[in-house]
C-alpha positions as CSV (number, residue, x, y, z in Angstrom):
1,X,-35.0,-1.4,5.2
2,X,-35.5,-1.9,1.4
3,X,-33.7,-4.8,0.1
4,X,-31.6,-4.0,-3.1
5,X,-31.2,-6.9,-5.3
6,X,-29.6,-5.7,-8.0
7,X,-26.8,-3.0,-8.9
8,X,-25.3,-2.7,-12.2
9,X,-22.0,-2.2,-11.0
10,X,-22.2,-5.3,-8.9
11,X,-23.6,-7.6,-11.4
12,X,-21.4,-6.9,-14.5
13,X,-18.5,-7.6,-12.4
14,X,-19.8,-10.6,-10.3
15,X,-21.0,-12.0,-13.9
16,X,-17.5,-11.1,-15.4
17,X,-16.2,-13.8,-12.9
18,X,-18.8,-16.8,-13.3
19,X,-16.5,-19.1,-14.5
20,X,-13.8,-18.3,-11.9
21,X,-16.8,-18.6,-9.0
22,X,-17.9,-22.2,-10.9
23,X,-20.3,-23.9,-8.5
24,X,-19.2,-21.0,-5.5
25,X,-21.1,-18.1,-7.7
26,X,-24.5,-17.8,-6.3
27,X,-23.1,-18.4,-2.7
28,X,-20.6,-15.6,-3.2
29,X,-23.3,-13.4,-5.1
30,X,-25.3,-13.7,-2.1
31,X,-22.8,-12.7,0.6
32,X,-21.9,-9.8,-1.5
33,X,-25.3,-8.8,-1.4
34,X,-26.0,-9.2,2.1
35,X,-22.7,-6.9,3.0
36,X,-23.7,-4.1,0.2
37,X,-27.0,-3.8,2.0
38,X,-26.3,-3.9,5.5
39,X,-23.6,-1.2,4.3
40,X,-26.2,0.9,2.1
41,X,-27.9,1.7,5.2
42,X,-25.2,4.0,6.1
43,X,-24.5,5.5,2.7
44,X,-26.0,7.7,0.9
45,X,-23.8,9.8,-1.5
46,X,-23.5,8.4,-4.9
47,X,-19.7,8.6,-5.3
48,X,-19.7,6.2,-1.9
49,X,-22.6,4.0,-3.4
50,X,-20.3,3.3,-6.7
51,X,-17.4,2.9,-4.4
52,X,-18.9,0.0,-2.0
53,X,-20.4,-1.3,-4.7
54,X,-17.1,-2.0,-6.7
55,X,-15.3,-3.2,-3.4
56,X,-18.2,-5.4,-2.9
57,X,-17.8,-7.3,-6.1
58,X,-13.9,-7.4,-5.8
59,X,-13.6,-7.8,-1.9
60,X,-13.5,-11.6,-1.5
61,X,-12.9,-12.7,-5.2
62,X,-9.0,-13.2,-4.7
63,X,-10.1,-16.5,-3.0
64,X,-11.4,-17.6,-6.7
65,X,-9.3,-15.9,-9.4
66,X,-6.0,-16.7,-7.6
67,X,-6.9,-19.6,-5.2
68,X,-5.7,-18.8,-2.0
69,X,-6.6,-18.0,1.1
70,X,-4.3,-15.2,1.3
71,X,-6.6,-13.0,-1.3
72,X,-6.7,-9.4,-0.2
73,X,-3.2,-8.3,-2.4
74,X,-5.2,-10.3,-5.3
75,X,-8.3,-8.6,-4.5
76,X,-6.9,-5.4,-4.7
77,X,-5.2,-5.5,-7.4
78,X,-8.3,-7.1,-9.5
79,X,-10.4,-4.0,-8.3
80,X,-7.3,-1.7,-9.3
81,X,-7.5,-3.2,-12.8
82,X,-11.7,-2.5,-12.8
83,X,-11.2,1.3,-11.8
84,X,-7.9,2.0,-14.2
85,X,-10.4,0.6,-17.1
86,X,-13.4,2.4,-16.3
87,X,-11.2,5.8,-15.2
88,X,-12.4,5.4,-12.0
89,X,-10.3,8.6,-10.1
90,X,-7.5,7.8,-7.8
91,X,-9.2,9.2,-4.8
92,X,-12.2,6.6,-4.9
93,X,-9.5,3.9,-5.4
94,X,-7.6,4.8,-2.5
95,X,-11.0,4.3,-0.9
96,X,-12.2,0.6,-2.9
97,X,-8.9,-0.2,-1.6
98,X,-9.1,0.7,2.2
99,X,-12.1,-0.8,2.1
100,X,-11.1,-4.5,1.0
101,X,-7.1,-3.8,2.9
102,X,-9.2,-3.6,6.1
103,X,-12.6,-5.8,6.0
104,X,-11.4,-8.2,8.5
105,X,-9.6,-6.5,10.4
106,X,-9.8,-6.8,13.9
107,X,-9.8,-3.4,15.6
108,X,-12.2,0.2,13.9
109,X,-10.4,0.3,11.3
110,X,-9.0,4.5,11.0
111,X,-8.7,4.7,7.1
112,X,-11.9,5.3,6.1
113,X,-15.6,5.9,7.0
114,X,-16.5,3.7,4.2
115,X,-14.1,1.4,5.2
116,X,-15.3,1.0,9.1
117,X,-18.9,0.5,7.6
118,X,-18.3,-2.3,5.4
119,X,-15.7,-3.9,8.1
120,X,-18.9,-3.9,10.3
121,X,-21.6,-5.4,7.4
122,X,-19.2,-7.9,6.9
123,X,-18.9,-8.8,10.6
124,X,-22.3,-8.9,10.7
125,X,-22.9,-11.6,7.8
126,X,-19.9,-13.8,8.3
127,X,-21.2,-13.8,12.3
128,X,-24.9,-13.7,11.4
129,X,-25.4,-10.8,13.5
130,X,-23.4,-12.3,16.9
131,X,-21.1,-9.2,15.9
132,X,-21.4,-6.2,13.7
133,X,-23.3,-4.0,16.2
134,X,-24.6,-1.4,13.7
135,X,-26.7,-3.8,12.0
136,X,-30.3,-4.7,13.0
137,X,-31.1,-8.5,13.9
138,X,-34.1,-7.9,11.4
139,X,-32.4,-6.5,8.7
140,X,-29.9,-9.7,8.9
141,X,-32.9,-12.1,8.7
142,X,-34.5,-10.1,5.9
143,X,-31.2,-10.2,4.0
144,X,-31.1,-14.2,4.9
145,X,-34.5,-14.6,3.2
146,X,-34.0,-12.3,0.4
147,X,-29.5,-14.1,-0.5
148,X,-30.0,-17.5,1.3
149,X,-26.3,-18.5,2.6
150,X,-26.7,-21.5,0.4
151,X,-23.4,-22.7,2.7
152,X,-21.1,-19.7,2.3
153,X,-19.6,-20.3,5.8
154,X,-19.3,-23.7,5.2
155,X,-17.0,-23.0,2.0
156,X,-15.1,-20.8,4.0
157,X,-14.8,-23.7,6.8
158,X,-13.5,-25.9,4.1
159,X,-11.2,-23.3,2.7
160,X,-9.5,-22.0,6.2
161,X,-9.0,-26.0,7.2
162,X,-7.2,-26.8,3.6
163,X,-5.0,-23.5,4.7
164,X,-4.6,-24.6,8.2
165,X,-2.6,-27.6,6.9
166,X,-1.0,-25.6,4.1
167,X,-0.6,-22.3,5.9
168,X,0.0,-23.5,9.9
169,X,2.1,-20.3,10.8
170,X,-0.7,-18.2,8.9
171,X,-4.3,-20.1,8.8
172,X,-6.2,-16.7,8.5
173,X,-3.5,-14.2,6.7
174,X,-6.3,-12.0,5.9
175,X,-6.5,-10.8,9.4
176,X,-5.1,-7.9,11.1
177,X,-5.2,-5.8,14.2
């Protein structure tokens, strides 16, 4: 598997958001990186490669820009902005947001092909491979060594646990059947 470590698309917008990331950029840089290229492995069409690469970027980055746990409306809405700027058309929108509505969901998610793959890269990282069946246990240590973690999980630890005391009816309101 070739290991892509940079994408224009990715990097202006991850670089866009440095000061919101503070200390958490390079963490979050590297998770995004990981998912994009367990996902790249099952796309190939360019209009899909600029779609995952904008829900990359965006996918998680309601945690920062709007502090909360509860960060897939903010999400959205920040990758919404990003594609009425750069005229991204409405179908590939409907498809940037599928794919951030549904990346933790619980169940295959049915809205998209695009969406199912990156639910399953994302699995794959935030489990380091115990789940996310369509990825390789070498392609997840080669991504390891390429993004280190550089304590990711551990930041999202700390941020479910502050929830969990904020949030008890709701500690992980990005999840869904």
């Amino acid at each position: 598997m070739n290991c892509i470590t940079q994408n224009e698309i990715i990097d202006s917008i991850l670089d866009s958001y440095k000061d919101d990331l503070g200390v958490y950029f390079e963490q979050y840089r590297n998770h995004v990186y990981r998912v994009y290229n367990f996902a790249m492995t099952s796309v190939a069409l360019d209009r899909d490669i600029k779609i995952v690469s904008i829900a990359a970027a965006y996918y998680d980055l309601g945690i920062w820009t709007n502090n909360t746990f509860d960060y897939l409306n903010p999400s959205i809405a920040l990758a919404k902005k990003y594609c009425g700027i750069n005229s991204i058309d409405n179908d590939a929108v409907s498809e940037i947001e599928a794919i951030i509505d549904d990346h933790h969901k619980l169940t295959t998610t049915k809205k998209s092909k695009l969406a199912e793959i990156f639910r399953q890269a994302d699995l794959a990282d935030l489990t380091f491979g115990l789940m996310g069946n369509q990825i390789d246990k070498k392609q997840i240590r080669q991504m390891r060594e390429a993004f280190p973690n550089k304590g990711f999980n551990n930041t999202l630890c700390r941020l479910f646990i502050t929830n969990l005391f904020k949030n008890p009816l709701r500690p992980l309101p990005m999840y869904q059947l």
